[in-house]
C-alpha positions in Angstrom: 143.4 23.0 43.2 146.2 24.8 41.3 145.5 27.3 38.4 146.8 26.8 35.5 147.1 29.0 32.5 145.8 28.1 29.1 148.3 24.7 28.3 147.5 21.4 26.4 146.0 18.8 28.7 144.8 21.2 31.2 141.6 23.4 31.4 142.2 27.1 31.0 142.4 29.3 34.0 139.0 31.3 33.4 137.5 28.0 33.0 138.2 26.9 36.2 137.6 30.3 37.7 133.9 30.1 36.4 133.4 26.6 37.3 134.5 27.7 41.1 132.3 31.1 40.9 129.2 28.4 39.7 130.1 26.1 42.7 130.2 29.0 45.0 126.6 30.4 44.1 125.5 27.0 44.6 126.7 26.6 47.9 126.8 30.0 49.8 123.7 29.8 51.5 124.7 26.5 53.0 128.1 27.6 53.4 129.5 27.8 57.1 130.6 31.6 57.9 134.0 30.8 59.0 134.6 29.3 56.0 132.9 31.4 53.9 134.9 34.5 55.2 138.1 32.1 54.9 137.0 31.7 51.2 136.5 35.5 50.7 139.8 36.2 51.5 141.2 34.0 49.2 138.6 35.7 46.3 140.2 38.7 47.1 144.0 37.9 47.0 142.9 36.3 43.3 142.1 39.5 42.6 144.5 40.9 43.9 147.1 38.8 41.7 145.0 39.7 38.8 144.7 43.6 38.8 146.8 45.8 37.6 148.1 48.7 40.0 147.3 51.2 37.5 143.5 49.6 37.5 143.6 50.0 41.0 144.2 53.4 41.0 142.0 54.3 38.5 139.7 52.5 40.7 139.7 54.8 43.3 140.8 57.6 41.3 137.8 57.9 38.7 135.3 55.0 39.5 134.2 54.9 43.4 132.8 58.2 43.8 130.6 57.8 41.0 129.9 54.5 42.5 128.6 56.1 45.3 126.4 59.5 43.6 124.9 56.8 41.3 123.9 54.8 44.5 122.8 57.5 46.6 120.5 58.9 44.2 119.2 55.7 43.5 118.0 55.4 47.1 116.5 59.1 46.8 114.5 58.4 43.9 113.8 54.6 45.6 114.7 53.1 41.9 115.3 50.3 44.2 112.5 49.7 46.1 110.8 49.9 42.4 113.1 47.1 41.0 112.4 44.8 43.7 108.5 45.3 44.4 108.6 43.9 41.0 109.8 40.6 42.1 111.9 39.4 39.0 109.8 41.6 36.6 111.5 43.7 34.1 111.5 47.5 34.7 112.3 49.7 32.1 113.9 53.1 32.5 110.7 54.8 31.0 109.0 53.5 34.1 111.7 54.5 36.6 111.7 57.9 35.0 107.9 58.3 35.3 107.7 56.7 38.8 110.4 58.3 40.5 109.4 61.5 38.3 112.7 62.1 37.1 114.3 63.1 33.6 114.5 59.9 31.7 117.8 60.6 30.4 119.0 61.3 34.4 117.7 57.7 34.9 119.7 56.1 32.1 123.0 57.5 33.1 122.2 56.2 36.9 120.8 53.2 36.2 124.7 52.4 33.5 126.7 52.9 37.0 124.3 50.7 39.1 124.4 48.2 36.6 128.0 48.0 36.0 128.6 47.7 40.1 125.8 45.2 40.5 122.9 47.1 42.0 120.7 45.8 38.9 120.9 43.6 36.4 120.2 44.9 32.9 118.1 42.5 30.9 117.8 44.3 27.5 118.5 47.8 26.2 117.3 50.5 29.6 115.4 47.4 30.8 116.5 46.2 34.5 115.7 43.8 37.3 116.5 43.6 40.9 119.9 41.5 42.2 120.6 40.9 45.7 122.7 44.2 46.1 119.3 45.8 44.8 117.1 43.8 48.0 120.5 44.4 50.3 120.4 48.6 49.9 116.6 48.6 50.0 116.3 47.2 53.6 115.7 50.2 56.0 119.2 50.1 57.7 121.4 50.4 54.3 119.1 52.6 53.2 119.5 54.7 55.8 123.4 54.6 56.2 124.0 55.3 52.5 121.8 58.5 53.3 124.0 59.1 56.4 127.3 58.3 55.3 126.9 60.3 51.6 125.3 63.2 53.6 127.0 64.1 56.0 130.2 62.2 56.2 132.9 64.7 55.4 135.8 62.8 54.4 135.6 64.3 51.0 136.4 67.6 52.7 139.5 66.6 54.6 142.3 67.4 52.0 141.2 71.2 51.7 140.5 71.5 55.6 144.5 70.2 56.0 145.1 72.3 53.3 143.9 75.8 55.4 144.6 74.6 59.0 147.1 72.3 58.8 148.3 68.8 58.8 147.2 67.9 62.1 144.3 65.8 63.5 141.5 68.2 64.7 141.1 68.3 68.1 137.6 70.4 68.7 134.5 69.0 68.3 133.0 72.1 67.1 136.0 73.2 64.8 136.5 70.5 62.3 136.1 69.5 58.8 132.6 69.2 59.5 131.8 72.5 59.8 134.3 73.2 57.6 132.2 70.8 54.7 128.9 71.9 55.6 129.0 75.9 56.6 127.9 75.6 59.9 128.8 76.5 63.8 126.9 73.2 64.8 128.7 70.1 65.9 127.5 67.0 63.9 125.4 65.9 66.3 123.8 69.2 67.1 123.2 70.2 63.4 121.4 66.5 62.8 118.8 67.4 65.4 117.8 69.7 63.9 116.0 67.8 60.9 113.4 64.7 62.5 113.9 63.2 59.3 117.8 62.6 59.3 117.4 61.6 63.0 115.5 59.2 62.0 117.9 57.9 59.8 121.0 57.7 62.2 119.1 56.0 64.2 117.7 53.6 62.0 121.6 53.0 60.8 122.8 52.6 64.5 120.1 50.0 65.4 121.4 48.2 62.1 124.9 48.6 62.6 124.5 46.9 66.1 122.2 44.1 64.9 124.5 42.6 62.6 127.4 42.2 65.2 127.4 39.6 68.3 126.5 41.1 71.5 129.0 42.8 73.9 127.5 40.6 76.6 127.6 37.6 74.8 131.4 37.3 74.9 132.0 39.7 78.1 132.1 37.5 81.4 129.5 39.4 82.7 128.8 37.2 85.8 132.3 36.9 86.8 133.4 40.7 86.5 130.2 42.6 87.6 127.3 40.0 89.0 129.4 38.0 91.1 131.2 41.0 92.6 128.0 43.5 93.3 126.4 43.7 96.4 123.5 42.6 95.6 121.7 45.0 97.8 117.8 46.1 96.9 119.4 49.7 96.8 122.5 48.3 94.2 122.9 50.2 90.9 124.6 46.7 89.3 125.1 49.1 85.7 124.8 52.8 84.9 124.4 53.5 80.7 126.0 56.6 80.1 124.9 58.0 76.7 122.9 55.0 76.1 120.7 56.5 73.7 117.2 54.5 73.5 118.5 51.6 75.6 119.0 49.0 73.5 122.1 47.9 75.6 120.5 47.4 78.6 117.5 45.7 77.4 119.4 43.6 75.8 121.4 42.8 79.4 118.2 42.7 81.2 116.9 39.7 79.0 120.1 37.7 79.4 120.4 38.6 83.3 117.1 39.0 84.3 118.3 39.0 87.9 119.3 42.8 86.8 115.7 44.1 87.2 115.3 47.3 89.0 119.4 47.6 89.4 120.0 49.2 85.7 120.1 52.9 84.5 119.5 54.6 81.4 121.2 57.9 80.9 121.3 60.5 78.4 120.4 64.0 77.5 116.6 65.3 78.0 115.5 65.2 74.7 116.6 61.5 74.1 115.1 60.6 77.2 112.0 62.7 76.9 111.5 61.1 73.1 111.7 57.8 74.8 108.2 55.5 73.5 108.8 52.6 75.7 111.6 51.2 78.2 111.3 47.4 79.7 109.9 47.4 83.3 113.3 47.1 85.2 115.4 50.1 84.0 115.2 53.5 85.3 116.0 56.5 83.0 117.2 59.3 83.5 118.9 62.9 82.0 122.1 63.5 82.3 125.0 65.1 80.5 128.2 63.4 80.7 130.1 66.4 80.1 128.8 66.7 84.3 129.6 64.9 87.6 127.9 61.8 87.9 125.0 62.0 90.0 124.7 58.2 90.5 127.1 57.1 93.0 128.8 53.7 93.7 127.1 51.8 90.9 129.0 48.5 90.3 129.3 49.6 86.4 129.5 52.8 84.3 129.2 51.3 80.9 129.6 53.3 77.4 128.8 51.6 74.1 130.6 53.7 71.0 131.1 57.0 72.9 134.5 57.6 73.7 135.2 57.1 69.6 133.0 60.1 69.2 135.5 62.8 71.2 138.7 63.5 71.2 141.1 62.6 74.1 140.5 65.8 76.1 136.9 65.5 75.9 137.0 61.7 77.1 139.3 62.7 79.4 136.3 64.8 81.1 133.9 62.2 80.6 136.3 59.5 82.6 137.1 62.6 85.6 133.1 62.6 85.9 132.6 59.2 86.1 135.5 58.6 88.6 133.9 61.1 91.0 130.8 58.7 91.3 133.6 55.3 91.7 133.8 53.7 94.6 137.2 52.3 95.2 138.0 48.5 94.6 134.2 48.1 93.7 133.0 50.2 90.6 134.2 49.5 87.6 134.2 51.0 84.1 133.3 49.7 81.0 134.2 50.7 77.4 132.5 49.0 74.9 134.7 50.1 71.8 136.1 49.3 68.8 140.2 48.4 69.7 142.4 48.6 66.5 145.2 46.4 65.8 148.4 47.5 65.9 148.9 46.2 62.4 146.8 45.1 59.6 143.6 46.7 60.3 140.6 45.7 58.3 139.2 48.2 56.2 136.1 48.5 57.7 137.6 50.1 61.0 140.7 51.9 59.5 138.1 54.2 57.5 135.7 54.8 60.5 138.4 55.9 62.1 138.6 58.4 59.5 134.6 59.1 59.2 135.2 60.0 63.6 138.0 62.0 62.5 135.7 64.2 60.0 132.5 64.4 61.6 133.6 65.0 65.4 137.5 65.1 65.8 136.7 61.6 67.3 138.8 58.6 66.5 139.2 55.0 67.2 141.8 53.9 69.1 144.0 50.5 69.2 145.0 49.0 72.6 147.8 50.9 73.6 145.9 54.3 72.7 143.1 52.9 75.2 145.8 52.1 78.2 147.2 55.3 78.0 144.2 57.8 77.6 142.7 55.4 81.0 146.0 55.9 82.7 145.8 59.7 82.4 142.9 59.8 84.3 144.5 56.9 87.1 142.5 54.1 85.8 144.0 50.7 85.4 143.5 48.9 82.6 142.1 45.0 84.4 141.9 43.7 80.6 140.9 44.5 77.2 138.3 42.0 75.5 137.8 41.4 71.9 135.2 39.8 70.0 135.8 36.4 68.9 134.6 37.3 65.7 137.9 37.3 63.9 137.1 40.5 61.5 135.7 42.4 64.4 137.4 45.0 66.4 134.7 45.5 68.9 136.2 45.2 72.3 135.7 45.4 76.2 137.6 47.6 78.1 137.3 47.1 81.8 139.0 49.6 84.3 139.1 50.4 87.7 140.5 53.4 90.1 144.2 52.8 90.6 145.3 51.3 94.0 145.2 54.1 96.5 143.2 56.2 94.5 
């Protein structure tokens, strides 16, 4: 369909933009995601065509981090959660004020921002009901990541940290903007430890993060690069999860290769693996600090999932040494489940976690030739990088193994 201005004989171009936004409500549940994403992109490109730069700017300039307050003190007061409990019922800001027990005036000023970005809908004069957005930020995992990411996030502290040290990417875990933002000698990880609470909430925003995204395993040919190959022995380690955290990974693997029971390992530090609550009959955990040697040698797999992004090269330099001293040659193999930036036109989405790795840890997320050469360093050859065929995903597979005559 070409759009056409306002001209005799033809229908005006907000017309027809309305019409198609109608069609499009009507039809996005049903749509199919390919072509819905297909269809976003064009949204946005209309946009695009239709903003001015100076909007744009202002935009970013004045608008977004107010966007962002308004939002984050909506989910500390739970103004959400109130909206939708109310199931299509108008709130009014009295209500909010006296529920949440905030200042009513505090509540109007919020609830104009959340409005105006779609959070809400406003139905009369301080009177508001839920929208989507509203039942979308609600849900435990958004919840939880707008906590996460407002909280301790510390992008907004970047400019003055390049300011005092530099124009240079931090390199030290434990000297970077982070402790720059938030006064502290603690690394990010160590200094959310120490509150249950915010623990709570990371984890609650990982688990999301990983549920919304296809399966590593689902599009890694795992029975041609690690079953097929392995021993196959009742003593064989067929994978060892380095850092793997509660163990989603591998209980996820375990349901989809059941032939794994009693060959996988779950590794991370003691108080992860003391905290554990339950683990599927099959894996075996164990603490370990991957800043040490590996104590399980020979395994057919040393798998990471979203751990090299959280150090810089030095540090995953160490990690990769470690786990090298466990290899055994032409068997073991490792294997980095990472995100693997394009060399060009990199979605959003990954181009600012890059930046979020950069603030919190002096992390970062690399793109396929950063991955070849930081494995190379250590004599590790690169036997292919896999991608997600979801075509806005970055997720990847790298699979390595000890350089010939290693």
């Amino acid at each position: 369909m070409a759009f056409t201005l306002s001209a005799q004989g033809h229908v005006p171009l907000v017309e027809q933009l309305q019409n198609t936004s109608e069609d499009l409500q009507a039809q996005s549940k049903s749509l199919d995601e390919r072509i819905r994403k297909e269809a976003l992109a064009v949204a946005k490109s209309i946009v695009n065509a239709l903003e001015k730069p100076e909007e744009v700017v202002m935009r970013y300039t004045n608008e977004v981090a107010a966007h962002r307050m308004s939002l984050r003190i909506g989910v500390e007061l739970r103004l959400f959660h109130i909206l939708v409990e109310r199931n299509g019922t108008p709130v009014s800001a009295a209500e909010l004020a006296d529920i949440s027990k905030a200042e009513l005036l505090l509540v109007v000023r919020m609830m104009r921002v959340i409005s105006a970005i779609g959070f809400a809908k406003e139905v009369g004069v301080q009177s508001y009901v839920a929208t989507p957005l509203s039942v979308a930020i609600s849900t435990p995992a958004l919840e939880a990541a707008m906590k996460i990411c407002y909280d301790w996030v510390s992008t907004n502290q970047l400019p003055h940290y390049f300011q005092t040290h530099g124009y240079a990417c931090p390199t030290d875990t434990a000297h970077c903007s982070f402790q720059w933002g938030h006064n502290t000698d603690l690394t990010f990880f160590e200094k959310i430890h120490e509150n249950p609470e915010v623990m709570k909430d990371f984890n609650v925003f990982m688990k999301g993060v990983r549920s919304t995204r296809k399966f590593w395993a689902d599009w890694f040919p795992v029975n041609d690069a690690l079953i097929k190959g392995s021993s196959g022995s009742a003593d064989d380690v067929l994978m060892v999860d380095v850092g793997g955290g509660n163990g989603h990974d591998l209980e996820s693997f375990l349901y989809m290769f059941p032939q794994s029971k009693g060959h996988l390992i779950l590794q991370d530090l003691p108080g992860t693996i003391s905290n554990l609550t339950r683990l599927k009959e099959g894996i075996r955990a164990m603490s370990h600090d991957f800043f040490l040697p590996q104590p399980v040698k020979g395994a057919r797999a040393y798998f990471t999932h979203f751990v090299m992004h959280n150090w810089p090269d030095e540090k995953c330099r160490v990690i990769l040494r470690n786990l090298i001293s466990a290899m055994k040659p032409g068997y073991s193999k490792i294997i980095l489940n990472e995100t693997v930036l394009p060399d060009t036109d990199c979605p959003s989405w990954f181009a600012t976690n890059d930046i979020d790795m950069m603030a919190i840890l002096a992390g970062l997320q690399r793109s396929r030739t950063q991955w070849i050469e930081l494995l190379q360093s250590v004599d590790l050859d690169v036997v292919r990088i896999w991608t997600s065929p979801d075509s806005e995903d970055s997720e990847g597979v790298i699979e390595a193994m000890l350089r010939d005559g290693y």
